[in-house]
C-alpha positions as CSV (number, residue, x, y, z in Angstrom):
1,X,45.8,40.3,13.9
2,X,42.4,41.4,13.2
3,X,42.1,38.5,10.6
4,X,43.3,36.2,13.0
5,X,40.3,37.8,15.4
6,X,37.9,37.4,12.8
7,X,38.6,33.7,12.2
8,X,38.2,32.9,16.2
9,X,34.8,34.6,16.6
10,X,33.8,33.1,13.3
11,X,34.9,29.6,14.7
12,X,33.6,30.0,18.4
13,X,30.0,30.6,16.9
14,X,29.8,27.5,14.4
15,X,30.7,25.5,17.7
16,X,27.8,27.1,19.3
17,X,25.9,26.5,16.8
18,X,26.8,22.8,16.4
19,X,26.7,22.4,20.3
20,X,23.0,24.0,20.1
21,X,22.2,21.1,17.6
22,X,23.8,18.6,19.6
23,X,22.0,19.3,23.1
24,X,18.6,19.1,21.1
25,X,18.5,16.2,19.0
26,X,14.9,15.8,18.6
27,X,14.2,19.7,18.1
28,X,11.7,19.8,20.8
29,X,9.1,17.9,18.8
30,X,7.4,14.6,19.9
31,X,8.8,11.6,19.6
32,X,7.7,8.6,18.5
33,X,7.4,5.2,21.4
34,X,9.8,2.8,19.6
35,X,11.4,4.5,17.7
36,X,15.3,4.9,16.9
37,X,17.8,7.6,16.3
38,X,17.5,6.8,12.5
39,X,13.5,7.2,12.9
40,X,14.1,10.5,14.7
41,X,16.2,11.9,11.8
42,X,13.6,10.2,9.3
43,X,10.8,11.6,11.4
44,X,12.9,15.2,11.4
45,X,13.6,15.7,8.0
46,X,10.1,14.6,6.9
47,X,9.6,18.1,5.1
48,X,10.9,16.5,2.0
49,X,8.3,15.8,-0.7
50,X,9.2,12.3,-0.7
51,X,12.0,10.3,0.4
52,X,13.8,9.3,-2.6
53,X,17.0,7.6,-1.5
54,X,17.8,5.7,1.9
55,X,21.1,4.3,3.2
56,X,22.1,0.7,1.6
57,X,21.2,-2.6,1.6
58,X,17.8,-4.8,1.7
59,X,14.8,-5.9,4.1
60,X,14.4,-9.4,5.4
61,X,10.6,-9.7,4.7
62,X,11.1,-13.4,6.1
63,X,11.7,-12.0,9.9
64,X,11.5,-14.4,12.4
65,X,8.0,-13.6,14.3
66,X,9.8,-14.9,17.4
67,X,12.0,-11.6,17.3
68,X,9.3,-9.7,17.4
69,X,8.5,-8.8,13.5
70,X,11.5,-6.1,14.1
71,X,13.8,-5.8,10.7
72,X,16.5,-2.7,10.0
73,X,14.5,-0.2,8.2
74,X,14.8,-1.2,4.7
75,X,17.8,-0.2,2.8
76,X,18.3,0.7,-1.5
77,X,21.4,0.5,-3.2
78,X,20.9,0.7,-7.0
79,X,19.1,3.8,-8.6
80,X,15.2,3.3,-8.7
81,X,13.3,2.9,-12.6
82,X,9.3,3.5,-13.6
83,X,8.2,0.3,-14.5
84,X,4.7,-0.4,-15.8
85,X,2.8,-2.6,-13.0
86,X,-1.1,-2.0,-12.9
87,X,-2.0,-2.6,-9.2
88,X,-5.5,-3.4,-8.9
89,X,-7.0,-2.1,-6.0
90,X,-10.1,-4.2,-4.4
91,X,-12.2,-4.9,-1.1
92,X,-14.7,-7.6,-0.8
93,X,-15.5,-10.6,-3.7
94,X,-18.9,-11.8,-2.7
95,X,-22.4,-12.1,-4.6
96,X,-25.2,-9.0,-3.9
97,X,-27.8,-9.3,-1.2
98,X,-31.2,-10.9,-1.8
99,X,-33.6,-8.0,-3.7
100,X,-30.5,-6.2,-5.0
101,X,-31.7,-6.0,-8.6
102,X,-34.7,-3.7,-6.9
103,X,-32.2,-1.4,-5.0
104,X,-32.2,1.7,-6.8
105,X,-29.2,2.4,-9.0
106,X,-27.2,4.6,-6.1
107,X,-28.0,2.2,-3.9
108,X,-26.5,-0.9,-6.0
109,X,-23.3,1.6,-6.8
110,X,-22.4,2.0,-2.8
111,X,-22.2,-1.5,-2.9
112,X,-20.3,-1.9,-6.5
113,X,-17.7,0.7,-5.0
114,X,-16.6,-1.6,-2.4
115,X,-17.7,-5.3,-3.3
116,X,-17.2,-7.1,-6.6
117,X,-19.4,-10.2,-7.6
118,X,-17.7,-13.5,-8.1
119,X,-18.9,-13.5,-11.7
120,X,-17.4,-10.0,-12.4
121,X,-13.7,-11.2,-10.2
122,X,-13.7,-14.1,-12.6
123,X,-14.0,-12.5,-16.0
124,X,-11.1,-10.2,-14.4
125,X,-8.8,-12.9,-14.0
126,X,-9.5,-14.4,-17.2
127,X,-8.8,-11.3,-19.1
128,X,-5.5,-10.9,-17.3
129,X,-4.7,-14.5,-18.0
130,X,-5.6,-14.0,-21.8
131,X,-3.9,-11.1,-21.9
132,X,-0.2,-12.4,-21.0
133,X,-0.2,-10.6,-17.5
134,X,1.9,-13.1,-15.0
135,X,0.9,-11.8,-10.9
136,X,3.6,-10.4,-8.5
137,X,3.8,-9.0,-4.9
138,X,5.3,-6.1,-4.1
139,X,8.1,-7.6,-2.4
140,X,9.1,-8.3,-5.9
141,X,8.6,-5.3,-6.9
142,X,11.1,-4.1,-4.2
143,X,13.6,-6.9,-5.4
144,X,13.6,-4.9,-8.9
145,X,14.3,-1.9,-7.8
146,X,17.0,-3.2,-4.7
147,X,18.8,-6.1,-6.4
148,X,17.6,-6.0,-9.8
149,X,15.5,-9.1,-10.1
150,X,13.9,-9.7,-13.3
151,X,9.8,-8.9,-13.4
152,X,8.0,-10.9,-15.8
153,X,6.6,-9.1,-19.3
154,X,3.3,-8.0,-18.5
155,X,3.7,-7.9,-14.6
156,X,0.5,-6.8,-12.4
157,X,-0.4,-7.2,-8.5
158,X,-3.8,-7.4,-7.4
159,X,-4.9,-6.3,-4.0
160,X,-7.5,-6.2,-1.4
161,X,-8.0,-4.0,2.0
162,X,-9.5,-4.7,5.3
163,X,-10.6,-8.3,6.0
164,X,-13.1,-10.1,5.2
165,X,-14.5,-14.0,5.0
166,X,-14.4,-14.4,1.3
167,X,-10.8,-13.3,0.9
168,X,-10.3,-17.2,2.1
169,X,-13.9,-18.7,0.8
170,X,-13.9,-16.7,-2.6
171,X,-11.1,-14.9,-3.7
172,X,-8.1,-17.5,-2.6
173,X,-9.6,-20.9,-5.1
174,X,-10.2,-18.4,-7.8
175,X,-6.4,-16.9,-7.8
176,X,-5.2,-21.0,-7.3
177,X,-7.2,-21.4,-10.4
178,X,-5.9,-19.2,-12.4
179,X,-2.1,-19.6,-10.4
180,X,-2.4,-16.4,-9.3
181,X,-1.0,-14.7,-5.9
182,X,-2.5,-11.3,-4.3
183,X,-1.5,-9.1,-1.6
184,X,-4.1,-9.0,1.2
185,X,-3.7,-5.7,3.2
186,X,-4.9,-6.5,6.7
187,X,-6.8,-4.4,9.6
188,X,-6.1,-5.4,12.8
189,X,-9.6,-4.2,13.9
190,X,-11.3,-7.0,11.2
191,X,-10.0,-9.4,13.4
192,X,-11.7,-8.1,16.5
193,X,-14.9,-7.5,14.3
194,X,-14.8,-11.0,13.5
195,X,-14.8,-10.5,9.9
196,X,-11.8,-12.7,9.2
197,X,-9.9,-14.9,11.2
198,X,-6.1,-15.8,11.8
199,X,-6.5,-19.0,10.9
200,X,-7.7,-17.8,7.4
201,X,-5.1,-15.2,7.3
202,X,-2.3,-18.0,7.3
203,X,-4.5,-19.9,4.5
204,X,-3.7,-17.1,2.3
205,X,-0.2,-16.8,3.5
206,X,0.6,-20.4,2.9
207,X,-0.9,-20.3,-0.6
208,X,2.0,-17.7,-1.4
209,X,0.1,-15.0,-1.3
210,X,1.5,-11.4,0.8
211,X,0.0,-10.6,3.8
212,X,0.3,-6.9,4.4
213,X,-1.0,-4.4,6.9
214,X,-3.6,-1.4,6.5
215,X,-3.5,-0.2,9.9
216,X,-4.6,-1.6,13.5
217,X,-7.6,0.3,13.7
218,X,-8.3,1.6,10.3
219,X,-8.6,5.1,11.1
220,X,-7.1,8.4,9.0
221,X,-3.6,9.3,10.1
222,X,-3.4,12.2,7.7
223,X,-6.5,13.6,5.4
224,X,-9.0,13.4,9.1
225,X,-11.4,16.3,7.3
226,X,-12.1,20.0,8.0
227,X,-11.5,21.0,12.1
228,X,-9.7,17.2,12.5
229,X,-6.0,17.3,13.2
230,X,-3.7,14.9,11.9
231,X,-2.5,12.0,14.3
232,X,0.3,12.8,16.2
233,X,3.8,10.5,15.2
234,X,3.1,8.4,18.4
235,X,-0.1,7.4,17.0
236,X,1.1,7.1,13.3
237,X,4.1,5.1,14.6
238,X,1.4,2.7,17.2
239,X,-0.6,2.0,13.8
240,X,2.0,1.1,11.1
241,X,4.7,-0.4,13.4
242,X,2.1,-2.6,15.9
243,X,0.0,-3.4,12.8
244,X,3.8,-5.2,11.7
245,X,4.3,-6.9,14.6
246,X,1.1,-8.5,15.6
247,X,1.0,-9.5,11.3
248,X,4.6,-11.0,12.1
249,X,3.8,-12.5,15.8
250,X,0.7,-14.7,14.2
251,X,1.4,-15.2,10.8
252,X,5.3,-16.0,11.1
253,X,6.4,-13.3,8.4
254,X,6.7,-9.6,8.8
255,X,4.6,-7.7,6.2
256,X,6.8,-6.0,3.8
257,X,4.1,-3.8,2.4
258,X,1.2,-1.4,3.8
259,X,-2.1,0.3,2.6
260,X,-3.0,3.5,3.5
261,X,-6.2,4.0,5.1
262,X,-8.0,6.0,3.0
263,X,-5.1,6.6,0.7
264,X,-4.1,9.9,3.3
265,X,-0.3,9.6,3.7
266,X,2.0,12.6,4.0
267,X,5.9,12.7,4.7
268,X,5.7,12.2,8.2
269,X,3.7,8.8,7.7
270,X,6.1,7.7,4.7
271,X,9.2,8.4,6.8
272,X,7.4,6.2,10.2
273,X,6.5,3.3,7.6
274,X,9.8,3.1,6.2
275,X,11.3,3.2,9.6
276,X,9.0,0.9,10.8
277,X,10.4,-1.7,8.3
278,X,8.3,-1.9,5.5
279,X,9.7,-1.7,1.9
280,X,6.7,-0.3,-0.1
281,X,3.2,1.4,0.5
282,X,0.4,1.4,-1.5
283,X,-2.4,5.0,-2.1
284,X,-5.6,4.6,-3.8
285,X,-4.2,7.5,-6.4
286,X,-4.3,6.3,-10.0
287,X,-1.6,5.2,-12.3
288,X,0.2,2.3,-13.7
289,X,3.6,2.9,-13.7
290,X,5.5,2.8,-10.1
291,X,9.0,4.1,-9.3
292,X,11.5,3.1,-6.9
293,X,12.0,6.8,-5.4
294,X,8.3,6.9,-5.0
295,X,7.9,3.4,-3.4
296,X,6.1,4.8,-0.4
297,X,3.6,6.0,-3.0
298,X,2.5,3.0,-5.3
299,X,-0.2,4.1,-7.7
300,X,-3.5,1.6,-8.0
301,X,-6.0,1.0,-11.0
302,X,-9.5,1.5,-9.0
303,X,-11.8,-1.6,-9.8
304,X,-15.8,0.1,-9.5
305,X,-18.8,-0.2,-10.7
306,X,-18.0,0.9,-14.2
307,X,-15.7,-1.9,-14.7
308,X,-18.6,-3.8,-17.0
309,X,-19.9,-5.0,-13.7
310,X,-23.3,-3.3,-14.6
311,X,-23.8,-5.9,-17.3
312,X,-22.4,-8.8,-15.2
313,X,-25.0,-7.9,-12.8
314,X,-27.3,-8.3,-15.6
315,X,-26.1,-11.8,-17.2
316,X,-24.4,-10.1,-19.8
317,X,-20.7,-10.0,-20.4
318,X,-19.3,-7.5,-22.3
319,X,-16.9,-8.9,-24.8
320,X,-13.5,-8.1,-24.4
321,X,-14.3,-6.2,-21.1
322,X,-13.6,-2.7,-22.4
323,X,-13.9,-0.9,-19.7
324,X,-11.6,-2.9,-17.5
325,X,-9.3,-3.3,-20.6
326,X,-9.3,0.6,-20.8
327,X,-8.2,0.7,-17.0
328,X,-5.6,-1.9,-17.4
329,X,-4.0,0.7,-20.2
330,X,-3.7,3.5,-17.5
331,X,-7.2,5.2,-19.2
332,X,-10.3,5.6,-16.6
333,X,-13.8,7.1,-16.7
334,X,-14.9,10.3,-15.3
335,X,-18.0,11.1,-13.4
336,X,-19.8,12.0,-16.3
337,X,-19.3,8.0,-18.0
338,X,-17.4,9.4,-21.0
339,X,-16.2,6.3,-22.6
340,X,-12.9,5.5,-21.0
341,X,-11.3,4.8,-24.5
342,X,-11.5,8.4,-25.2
343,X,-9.2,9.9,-22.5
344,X,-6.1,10.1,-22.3
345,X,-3.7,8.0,-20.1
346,X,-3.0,8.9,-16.5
């Protein structure tokens, strides 16, 4: 009897339990415009580290922009592998401003850390091209790991952020020269700024290169600085999923891959972008290899002002590019100049 006692009130507080759960599905925490019972559960459990594993199948990154951009979150089915791909990580291609060689040398680095010369993009390619390395997107890279398509031998994916007029003027006949594809990470907000058009957006597109998103208004969603909260999910979810769907509405494909502004992501972000449809993101931390359970988290070689660009600014090209060569092994500087062949790899 008492046993039998022991095994009601045991059983009428798991159902009150369960029933508690039940009548309180989103936990009392803000939820998301747009988002689905999936991206609630995503958005709940984002304590995790990282999400490693998702329910099966694959994204369409060929959506319809007449349906709105809108795929099923994407969905993995085989186990994930490391696999060396060096992501290079620019902004802007374009030559220095008139009296640059009198700027003083912090002066020419601020503009080094975000713009690299034609001169300097072109020996790039050429050592890639020399060096066996054959260009990919990450969509392929998500093909790898989700349906086991082959990569080439020495596979690599160059990138660029933001938006600007030489992406189409400068950057896009260098990579047709050199039959080459990139993926450009777009902000909305470059648009409006009228730093690159849609109509040069869909040039790069129809070349075959990827058109990805980095936010609608470039703005931190995570690392905001001392006394700055993060943004809430709302606005994470307004940034990655409307950044997707404007992408989709004018260029006719749904980005597959983001940027992070900044490189600030955390598992709350991770968990919105994969919900929102995307099947890869992209930091600004270093390393070469990526892995599938960490596709939210792609690694990127930083191109700079190290990168023998100092000596292309003078006429004078390094031969055989060490430093960039060092790089492209997983080996980088530090802020001291040591000689990147003398560290260790990432």
């Amino acid at each position: 009897m008492r046993s039998r006692r022991r095994a009601f009130l045991v059983g009428a507080c798991v159902f009150a339990v369960l029933g508690g759960l039940v009548s309180q599905p989103g936990g009392g925490r803000d939820r998301a415009p747009g988002l689905t019972t999936a991206g609630v559960a995503a958005f709940e459990l984002a304590s995790r580290p990282s999400p490693s594993a998702g329910p099966a199948g694959g994204i369409d990154s060929g959506t319809s922009a007449r349906s709105g951009g809108r795929t099923a979150p994407p969905r993995w089915t085989r186990a994930s592998s490391g696999v060396r791909v060096p992501i290079l990580y620019y902004h802007r291609v374009q030559a220095p401003p008139a009296g640059f060689t009198s700027w003083t040398p912090n002066h020419q680095r601020q503009f080094t850390t975000y713009d690299v010369i034609p001169s300097a993009f072109d020996a790039q390619l050429d050592w890639l091209a020399d060096h066996g390395y054959t260009t990919i997107l990450p969509r392929d890279l998500a093909a790898h790991w989700d349906d086991g398509a082959d990569l080439p031998p020495r596979p690599v994916i160059i990138t660029l952020d933001d938006g600007s007029h030489d992406w189409a003027s400068t950057v896009l006949p260098r990579l047709r020269a050199h039959h080459m594809v990139a993926e450009f990470y777009l902000t909305l907000d470059a648009i409006r700024w009228g730093a690159i058009t849609w109509p040069e957006v869909r040039s790069l597109a129809a070349a075959g290169n990827g058109i990805g998103a980095h936010d609608v208004h470039h703005i931190q969603l995570t690392r905001r600085g001392e006394g700055r909260p993060r943004a809430s999910a709302a606005v994470m979810w307004a940034e990655v999923d409307g950044a997707r769907r404007t992408i989709a509405a004018e260029v006719g494909v749904a980005p597959d891959s983001m940027a992070y502004v900044g490189g600030g992501f955390d598992p709350t972000l991770e968990a919105l972008v994969r919900e929102a449809g995307y099947s890869t993101a992209r930091t600004i931390i270093r390393g070469i290899w990526q892995s599938g359970d960490r596709r939210f988290e792609l690694g990127v070689v930083r191109i700079g002002w190290r990168d023998d660009v100092s000596n292309l600014l003078a006429g004078q090209l390094v031969a055989g590019m060490p430093t960039f060569a060092a790089r492209m092994r997983g080996v980088r500087d530090n802020a001291a100049g040591t000689n990147p062949a003398q560290r260790g790899d990432e």
